[in-house]
C-alpha positions in Angstrom: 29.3 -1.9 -0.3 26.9 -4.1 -2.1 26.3 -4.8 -5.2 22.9 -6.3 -4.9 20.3 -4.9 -7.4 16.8 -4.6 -7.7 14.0 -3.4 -9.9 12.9 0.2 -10.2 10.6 -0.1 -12.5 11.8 -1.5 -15.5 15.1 -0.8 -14.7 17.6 -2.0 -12.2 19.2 0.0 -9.6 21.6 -0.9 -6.6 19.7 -1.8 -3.9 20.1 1.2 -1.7 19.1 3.4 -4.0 15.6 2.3 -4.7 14.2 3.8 -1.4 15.7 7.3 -2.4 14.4 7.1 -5.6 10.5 6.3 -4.6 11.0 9.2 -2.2 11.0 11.0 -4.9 8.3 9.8 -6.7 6.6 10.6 -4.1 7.5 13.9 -2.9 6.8 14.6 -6.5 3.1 13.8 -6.9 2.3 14.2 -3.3 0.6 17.1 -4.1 -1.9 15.8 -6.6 -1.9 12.4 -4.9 -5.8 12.0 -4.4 -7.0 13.9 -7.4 -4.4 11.6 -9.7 -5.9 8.6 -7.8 -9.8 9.6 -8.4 -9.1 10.3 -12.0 -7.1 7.0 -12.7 -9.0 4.7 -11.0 -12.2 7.1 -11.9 -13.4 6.7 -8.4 -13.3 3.1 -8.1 -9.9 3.0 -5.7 -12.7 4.4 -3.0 -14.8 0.7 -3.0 -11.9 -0.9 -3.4 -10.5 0.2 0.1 -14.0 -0.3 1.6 -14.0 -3.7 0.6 -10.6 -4.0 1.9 -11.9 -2.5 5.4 -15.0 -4.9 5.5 -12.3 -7.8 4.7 -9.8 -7.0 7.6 -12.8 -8.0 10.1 -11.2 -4.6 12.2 -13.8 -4.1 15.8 -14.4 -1.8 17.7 -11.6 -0.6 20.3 -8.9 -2.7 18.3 -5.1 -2.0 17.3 -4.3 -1.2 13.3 -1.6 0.1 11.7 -1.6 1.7 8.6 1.7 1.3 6.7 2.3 3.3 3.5 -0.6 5.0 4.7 0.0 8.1 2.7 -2.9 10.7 2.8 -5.1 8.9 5.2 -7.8 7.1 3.0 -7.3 3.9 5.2 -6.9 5.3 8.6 -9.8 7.1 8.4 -11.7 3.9 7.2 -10.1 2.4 10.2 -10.3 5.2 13.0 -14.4 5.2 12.3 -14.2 1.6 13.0 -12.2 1.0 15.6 -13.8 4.0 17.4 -12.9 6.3 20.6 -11.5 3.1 22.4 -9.4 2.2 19.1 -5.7 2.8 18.1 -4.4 4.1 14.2 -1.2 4.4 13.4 -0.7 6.3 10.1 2.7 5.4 8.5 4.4 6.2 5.8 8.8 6.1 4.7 7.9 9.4 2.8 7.9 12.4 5.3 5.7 14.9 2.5 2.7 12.0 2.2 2.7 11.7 6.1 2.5 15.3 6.6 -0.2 15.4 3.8 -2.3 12.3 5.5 -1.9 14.3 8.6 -3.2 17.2 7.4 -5.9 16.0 6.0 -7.2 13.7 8.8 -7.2 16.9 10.8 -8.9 19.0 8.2 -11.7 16.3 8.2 -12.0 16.7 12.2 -10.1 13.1 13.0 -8.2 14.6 15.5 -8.4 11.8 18.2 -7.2 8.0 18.2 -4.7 8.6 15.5 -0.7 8.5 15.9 1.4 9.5 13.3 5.3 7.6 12.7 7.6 8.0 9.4 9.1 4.6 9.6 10.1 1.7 6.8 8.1 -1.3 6.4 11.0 -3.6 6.6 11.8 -2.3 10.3 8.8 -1.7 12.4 10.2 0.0 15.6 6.9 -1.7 17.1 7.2 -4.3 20.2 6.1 -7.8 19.1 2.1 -8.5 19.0 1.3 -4.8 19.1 -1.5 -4.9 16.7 -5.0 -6.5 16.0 -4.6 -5.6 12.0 -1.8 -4.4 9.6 -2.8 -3.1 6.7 -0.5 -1.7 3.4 -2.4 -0.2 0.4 -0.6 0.2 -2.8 3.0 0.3 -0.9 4.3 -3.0 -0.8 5.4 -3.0 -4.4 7.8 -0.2 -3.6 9.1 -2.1 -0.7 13.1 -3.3 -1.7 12.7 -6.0 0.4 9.3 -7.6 0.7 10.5 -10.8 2.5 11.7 -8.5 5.1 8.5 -6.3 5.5 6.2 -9.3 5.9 8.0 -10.9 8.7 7.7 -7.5 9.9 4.3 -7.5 9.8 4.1 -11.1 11.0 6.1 -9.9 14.1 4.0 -7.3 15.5 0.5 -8.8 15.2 -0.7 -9.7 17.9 -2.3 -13.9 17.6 -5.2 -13.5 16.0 -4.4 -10.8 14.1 -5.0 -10.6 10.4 -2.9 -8.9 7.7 -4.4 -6.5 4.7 -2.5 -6.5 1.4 -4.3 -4.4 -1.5 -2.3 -4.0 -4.3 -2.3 -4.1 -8.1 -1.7 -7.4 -9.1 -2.1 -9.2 -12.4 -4.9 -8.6 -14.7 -6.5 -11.8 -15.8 -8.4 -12.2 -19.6 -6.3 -11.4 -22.8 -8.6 -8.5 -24.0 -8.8 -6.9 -20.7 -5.5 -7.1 -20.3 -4.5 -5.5 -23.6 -6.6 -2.7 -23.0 -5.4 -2.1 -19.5 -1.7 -2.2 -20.8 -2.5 0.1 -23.4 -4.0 2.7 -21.0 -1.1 1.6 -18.5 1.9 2.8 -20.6 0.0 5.5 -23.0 -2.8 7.0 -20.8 -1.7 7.2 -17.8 1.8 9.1 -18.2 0.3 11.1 -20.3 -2.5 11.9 -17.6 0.6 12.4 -15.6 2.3 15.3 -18.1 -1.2 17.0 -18.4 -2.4 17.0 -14.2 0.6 16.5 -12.4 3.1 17.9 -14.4 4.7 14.5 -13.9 5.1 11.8 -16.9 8.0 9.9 -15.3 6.6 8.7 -11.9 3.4 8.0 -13.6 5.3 5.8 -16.2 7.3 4.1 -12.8 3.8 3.2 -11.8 2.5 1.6 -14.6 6.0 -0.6 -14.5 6.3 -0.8 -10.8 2.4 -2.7 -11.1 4.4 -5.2 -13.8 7.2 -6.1 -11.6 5.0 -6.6 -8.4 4.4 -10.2 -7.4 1.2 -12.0 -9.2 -1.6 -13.0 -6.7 -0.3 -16.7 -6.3 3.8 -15.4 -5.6 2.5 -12.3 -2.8 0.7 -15.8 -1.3 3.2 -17.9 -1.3 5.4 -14.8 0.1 3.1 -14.2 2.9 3.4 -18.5 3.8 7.2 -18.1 4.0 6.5 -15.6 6.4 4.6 -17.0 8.6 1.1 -16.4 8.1 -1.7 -19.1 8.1 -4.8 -19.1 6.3 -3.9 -17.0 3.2 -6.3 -16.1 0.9 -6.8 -13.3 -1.7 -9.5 -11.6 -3.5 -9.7 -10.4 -7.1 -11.1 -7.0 -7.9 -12.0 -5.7 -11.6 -10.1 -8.7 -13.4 -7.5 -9.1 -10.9 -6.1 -4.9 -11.8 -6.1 -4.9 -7.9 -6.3 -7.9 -5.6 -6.0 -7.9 -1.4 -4.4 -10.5 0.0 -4.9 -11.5 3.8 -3.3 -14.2 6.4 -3.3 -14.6 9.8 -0.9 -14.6 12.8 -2.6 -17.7 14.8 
């Protein structure tokens, strides 16, 4: 037994109890998943992962896998670009999201091109150089071990293939950031109690975005792994940022 801990949230839990508890989370506001989004990020979350999709330089009849994929925003980005000749894999450690994100996708007539795998970042059952792009929206600061999942992502790229972070990251400008902290830890809980009948995980996000790596620690991350070329991109003072390498 270990006695390794980590941060959940603000507070510290043994190590392998932090993916049990973001299961939670998650099974938890699953079901108001995309409204909660919209009305947090009042809409903007949707240009975000456009500019995120126009960054990953993803063609048409190439590889992508969508980890942490939840309900589908990104694959369905993706699947439109890579087309009838392309590849999607939707992936996501939380079985409730994945079944949501596959729901949807079908509701909205993706019913092709798309493959579907409950699996953990830090393990990829993929072969090596399997994809043209990996992409993780908003999951990698629930990841325990985020060493771990970017050599896994290193690994099965395939040379040439890029890597898509987009993540909250660290706000920059004092007064901005004051205001964003105060709607962080007051707001958006209580958004939380009123929509999703949920204050708690809505309070873990606002400390999970705290506890995440800053813009210039998720690069120098993504060096250690192996990736070349890093760069990252500030969106709305640096409240989200995507980070990319490449496997060369």
């Amino acid at each position: 037994m270990t006695d390794e801990t980590t941060h959940f949230g603000f507070r510290q839990v043994p190590e392998g109890e932090k993916a049990h508890l973001v299961r939670s989370v998650f099974d938890s506001v699953a079901g108001k998943y995309d409204l909660m989004n919209d009305l947090m990020s009042m809409g903007i979350h949707r240009i975000w992962k456009r500019i995120a999709l126009q960054l990953s330089h993803v063609r048409y009849g190439e590889s992508v896998l969508d980890l942490a994929g939840g309900t589908g925003d990104m694959t369905a980005l993706f699947r439109d670009r890579v087309g009838d000749r392309g590849r999607v894999v939707l992936s996501d450690i939380n079985a409730e999201m994945l079944t949501r994100g596959r729901d949807r996708l079908i509701d909205n007539g993706v019913t092709s091109g798309v493959e579907f795998a409950q699996i953990d970042a830090e393990k990829l059952p993929f072969e090596d150089q399997s994809f043209d792009c990996v992409c993780i929206a908003f999951g990698l600061r629930n990841v325990t071990h985020k060493e771990a999942a970017l050599k896994s992502m290193y690994r099965v790229l395939k040379p040439g293939g890029r890597v898509i972070i987009l993540e909250f990251s660290e706000v920059k400008g004092a007064f901005f950031k004051k205001t964003y902290d105060l709607y962080s830890f007051k707001l958006l809980p209580m958004m939380g109690k009123l929509i999703a009948q949920d204050e708690e995980s809505y309070r873990y996000l606002a400390e999970s975005i705290r506890m995440h790596p800053n813009q210039d620690t998720l690069r120098d991350m993504m060096n250690a792994a192996g990736f070349e070329r890093t760069e990252y991109f500030n969106l709305t003072h640096g409240v989200v940022a995507i980070h990319r390498g490449y496997r060369l």
